[in-house]
PDB file of N, CA, C and O in Angstrom, chain B, residues numbered from 101:
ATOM      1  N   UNK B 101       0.811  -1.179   0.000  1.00  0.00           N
ATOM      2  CA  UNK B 101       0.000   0.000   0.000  1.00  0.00           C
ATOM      3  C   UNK B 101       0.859   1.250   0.000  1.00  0.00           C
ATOM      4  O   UNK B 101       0.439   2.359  -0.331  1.00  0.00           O
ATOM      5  N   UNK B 102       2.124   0.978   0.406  1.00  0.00           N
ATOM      6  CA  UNK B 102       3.296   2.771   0.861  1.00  0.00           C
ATOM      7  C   UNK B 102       3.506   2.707  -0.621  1.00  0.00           C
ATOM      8  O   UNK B 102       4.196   3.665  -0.969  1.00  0.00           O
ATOM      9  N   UNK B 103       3.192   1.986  -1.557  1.00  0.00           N
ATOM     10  CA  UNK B 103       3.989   2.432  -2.667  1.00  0.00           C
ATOM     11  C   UNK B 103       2.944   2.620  -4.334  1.00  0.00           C
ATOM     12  O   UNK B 103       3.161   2.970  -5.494  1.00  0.00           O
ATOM     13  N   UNK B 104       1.674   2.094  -3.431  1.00  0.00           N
ATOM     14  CA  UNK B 104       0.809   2.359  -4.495  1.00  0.00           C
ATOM     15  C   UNK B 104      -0.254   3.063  -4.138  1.00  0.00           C
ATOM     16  O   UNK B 104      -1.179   2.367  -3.718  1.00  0.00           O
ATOM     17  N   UNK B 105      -0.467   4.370  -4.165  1.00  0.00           N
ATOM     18  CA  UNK B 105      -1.325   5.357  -3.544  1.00  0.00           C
ATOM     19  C   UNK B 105      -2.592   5.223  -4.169  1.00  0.00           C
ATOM     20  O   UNK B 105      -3.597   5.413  -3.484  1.00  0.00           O
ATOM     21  N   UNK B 106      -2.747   4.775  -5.969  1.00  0.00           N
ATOM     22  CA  UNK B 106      -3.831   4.498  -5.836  1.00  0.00           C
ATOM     23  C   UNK B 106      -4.706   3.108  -4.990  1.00  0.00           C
ATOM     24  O   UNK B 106      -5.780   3.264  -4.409  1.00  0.00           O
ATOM     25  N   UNK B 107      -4.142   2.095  -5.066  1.00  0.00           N
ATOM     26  CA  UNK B 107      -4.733   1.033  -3.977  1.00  0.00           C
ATOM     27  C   UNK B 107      -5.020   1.687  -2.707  1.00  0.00           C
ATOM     28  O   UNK B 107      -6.151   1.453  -2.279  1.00  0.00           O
ATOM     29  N   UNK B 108      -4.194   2.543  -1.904  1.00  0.00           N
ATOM     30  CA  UNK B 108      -4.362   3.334  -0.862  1.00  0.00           C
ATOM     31  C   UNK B 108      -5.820   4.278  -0.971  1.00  0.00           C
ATOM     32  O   UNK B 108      -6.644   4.501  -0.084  1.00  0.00           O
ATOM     33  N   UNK B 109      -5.806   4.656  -2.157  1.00  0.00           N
ATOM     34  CA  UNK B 109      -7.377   5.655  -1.973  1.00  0.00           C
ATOM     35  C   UNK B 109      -8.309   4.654  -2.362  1.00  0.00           C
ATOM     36  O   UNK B 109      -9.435   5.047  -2.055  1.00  0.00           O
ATOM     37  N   UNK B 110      -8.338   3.657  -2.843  1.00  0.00           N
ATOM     38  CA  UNK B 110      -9.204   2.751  -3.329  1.00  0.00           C
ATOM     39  C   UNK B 110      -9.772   2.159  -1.348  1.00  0.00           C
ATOM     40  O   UNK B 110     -10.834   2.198  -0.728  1.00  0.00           O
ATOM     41  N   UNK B 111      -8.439   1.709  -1.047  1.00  0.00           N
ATOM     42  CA  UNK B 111      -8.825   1.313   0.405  1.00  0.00           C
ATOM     43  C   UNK B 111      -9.476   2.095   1.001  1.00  0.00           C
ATOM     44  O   UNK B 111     -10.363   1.449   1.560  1.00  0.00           O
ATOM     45  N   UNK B 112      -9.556   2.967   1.189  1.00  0.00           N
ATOM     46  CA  UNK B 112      -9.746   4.179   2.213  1.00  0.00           C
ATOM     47  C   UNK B 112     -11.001   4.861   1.593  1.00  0.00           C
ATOM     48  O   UNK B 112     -11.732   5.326   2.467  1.00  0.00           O
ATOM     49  N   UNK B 113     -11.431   5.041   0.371  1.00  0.00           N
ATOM     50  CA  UNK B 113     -12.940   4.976  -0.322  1.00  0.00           C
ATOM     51  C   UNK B 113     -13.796   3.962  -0.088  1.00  0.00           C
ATOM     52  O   UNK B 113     -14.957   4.319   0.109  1.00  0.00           O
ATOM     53  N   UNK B 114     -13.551   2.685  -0.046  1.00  0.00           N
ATOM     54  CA  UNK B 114     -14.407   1.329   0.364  1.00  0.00           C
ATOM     55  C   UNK B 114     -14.436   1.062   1.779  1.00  0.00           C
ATOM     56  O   UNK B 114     -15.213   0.171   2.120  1.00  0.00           O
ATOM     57  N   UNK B 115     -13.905   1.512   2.490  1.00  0.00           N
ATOM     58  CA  UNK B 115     -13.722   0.775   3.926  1.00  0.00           C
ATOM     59  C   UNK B 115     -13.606   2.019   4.973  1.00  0.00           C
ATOM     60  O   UNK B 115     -13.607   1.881   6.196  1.00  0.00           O
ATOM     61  N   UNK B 116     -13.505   3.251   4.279  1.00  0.00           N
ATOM     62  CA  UNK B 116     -13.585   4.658   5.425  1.00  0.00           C
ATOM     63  C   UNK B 116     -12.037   4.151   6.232  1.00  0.00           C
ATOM     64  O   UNK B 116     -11.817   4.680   7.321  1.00  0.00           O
ATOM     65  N   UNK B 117     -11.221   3.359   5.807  1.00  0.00           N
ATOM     66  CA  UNK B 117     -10.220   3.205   7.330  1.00  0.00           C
ATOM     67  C   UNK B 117      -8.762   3.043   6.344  1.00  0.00           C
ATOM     68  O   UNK B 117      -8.621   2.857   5.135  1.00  0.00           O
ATOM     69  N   UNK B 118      -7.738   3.213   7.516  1.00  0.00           N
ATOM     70  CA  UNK B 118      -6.429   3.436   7.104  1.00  0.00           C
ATOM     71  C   UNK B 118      -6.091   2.472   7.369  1.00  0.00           C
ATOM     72  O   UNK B 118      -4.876   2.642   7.459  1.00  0.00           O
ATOM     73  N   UNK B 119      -6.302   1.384   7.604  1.00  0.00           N
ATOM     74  CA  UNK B 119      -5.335   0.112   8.421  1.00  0.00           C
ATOM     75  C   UNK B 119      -5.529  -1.149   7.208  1.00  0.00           C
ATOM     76  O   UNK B 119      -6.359  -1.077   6.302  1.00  0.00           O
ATOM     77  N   UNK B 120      -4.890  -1.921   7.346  1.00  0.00           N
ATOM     78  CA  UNK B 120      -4.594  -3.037   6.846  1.00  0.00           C
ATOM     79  C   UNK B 120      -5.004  -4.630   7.569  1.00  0.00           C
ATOM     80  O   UNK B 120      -4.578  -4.897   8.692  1.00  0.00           O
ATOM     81  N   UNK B 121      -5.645  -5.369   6.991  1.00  0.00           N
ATOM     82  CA  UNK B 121      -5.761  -5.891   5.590  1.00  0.00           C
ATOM     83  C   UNK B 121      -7.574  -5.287   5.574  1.00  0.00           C
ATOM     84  O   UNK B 121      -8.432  -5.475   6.437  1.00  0.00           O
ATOM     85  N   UNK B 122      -7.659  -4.708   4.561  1.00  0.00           N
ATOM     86  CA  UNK B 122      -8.926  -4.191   3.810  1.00  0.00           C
ATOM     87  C   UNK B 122      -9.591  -5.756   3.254  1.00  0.00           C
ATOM     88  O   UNK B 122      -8.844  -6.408   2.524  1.00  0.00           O
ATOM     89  N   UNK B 123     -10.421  -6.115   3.456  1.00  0.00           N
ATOM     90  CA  UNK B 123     -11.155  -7.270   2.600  1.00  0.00           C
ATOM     91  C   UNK B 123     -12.779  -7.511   2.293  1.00  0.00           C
ATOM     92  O   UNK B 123     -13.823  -7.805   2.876  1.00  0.00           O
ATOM     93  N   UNK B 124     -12.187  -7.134   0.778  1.00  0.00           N
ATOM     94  CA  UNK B 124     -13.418  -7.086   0.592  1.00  0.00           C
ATOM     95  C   UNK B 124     -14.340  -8.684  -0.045  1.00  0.00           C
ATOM     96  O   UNK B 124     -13.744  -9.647  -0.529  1.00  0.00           O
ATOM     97  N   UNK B 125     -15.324  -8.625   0.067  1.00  0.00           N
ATOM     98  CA  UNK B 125     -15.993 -10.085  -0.615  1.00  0.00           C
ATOM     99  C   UNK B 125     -17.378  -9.851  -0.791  1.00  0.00           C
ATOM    100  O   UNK B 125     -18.138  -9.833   0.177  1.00  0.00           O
ATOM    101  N   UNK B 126     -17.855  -9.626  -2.224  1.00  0.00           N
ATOM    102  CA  UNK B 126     -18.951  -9.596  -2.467  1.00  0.00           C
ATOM    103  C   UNK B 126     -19.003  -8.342  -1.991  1.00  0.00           C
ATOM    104  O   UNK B 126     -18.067  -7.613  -2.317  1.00  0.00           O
ATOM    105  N   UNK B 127     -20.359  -7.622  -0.891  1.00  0.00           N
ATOM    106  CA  UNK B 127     -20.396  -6.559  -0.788  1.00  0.00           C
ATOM    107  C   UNK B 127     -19.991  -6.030   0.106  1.00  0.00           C
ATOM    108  O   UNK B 127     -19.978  -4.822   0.341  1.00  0.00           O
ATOM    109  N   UNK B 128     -19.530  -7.073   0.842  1.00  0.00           N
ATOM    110  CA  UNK B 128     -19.001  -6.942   2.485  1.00  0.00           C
ATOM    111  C   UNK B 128     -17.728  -6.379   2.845  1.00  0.00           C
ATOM    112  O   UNK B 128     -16.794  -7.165   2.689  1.00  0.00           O
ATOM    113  N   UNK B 129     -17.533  -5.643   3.129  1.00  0.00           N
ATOM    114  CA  UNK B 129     -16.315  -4.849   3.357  1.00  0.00           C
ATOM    115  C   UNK B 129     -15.769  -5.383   5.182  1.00  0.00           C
ATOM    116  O   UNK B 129     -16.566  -5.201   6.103  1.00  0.00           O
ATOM    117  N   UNK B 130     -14.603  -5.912   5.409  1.00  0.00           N
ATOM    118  CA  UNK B 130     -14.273  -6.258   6.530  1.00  0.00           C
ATOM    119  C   UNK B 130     -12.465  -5.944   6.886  1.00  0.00           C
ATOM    120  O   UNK B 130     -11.434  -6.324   6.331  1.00  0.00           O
ATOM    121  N   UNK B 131     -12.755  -5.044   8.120  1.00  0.00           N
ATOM    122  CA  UNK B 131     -11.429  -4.274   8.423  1.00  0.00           C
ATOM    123  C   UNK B 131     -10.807  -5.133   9.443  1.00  0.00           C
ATOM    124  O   UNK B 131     -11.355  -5.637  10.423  1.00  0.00           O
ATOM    125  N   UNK B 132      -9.580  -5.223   9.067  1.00  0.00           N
ATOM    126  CA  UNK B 132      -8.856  -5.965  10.293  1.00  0.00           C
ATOM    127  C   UNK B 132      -9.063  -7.885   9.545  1.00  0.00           C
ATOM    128  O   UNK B 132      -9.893  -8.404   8.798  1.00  0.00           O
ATOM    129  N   UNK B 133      -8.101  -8.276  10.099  1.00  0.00           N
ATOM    130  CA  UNK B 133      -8.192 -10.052   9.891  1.00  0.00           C
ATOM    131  C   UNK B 133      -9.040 -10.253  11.273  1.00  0.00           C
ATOM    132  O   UNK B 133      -8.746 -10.015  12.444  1.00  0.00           O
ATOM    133  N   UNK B 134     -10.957 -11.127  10.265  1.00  0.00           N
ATOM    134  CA  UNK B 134     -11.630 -11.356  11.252  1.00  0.00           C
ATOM    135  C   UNK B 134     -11.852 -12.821  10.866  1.00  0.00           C
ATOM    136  O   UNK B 134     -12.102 -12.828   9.661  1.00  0.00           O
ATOM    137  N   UNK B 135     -11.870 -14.016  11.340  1.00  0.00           N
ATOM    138  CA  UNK B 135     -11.973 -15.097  10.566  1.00  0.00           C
ATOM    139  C   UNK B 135     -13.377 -15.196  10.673  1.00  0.00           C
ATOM    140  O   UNK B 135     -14.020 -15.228   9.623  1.00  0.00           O
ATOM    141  N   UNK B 136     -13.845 -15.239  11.534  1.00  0.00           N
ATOM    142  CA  UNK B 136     -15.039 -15.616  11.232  1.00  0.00           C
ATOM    143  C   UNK B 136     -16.337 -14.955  10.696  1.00  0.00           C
ATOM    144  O   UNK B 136     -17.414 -15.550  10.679  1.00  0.00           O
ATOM    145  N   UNK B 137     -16.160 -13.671  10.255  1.00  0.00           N
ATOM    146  CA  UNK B 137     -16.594 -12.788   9.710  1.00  0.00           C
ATOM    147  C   UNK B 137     -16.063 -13.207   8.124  1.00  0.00           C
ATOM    148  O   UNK B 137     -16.913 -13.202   7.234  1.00  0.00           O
ATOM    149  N   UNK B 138     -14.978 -13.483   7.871  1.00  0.00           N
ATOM    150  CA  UNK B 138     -14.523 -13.502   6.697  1.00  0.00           C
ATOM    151  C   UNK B 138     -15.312 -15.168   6.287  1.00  0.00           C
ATOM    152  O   UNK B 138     -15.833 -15.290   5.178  1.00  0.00           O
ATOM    153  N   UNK B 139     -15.319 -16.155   7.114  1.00  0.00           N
ATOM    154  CA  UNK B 139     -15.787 -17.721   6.602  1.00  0.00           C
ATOM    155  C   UNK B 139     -17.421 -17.215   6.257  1.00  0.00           C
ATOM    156  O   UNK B 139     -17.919 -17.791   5.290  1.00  0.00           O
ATOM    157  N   UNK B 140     -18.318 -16.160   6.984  1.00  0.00           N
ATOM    158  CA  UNK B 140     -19.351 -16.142   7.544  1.00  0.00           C
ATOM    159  C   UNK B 140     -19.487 -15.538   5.394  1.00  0.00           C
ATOM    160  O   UNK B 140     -20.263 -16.053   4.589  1.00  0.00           O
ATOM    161  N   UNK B 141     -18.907 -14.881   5.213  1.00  0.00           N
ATOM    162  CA  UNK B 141     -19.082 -13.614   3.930  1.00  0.00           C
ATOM    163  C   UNK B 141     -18.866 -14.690   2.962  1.00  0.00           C
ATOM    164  O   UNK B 141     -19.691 -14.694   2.048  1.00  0.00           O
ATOM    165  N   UNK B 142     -17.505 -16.080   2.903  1.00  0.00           N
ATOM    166  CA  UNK B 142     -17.600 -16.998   2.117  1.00  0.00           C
ATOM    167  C   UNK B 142     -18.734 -17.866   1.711  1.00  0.00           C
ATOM    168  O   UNK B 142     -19.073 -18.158   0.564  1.00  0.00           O
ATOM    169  N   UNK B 143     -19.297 -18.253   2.903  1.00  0.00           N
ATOM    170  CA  UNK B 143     -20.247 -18.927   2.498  1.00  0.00           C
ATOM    171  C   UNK B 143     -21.787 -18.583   2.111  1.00  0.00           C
ATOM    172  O   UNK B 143     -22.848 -19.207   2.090  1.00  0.00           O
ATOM    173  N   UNK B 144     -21.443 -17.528   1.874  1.00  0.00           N
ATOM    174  CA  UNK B 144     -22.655 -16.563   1.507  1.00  0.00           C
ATOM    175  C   UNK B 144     -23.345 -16.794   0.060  1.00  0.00           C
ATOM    176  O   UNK B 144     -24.289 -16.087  -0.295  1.00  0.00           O
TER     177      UNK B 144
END
């Protein structure tokens, strides 16, 4: 992300936040490594 500013505004347009890892899936936008939030959005 320090070296590609557009991915940086892309992050920070979808997710309102500065931190890392941004993940998105489908429509679900999820900040921070959440696993079970993230299995919950897979099996969707």
């Amino acid at each position: 992300m320090g070296k590609d500013k557009e991915a940086a505004k892309e992050m920070i347009r979808v997710s309102s936040a500065r931190s890392v890892p941004v993940i998105v899936i489908g429509t679900e936008v999820i900040v921070g490594f959440n696993n079970a939030r993230i299995d919950a959005a897979l099996s969707r």
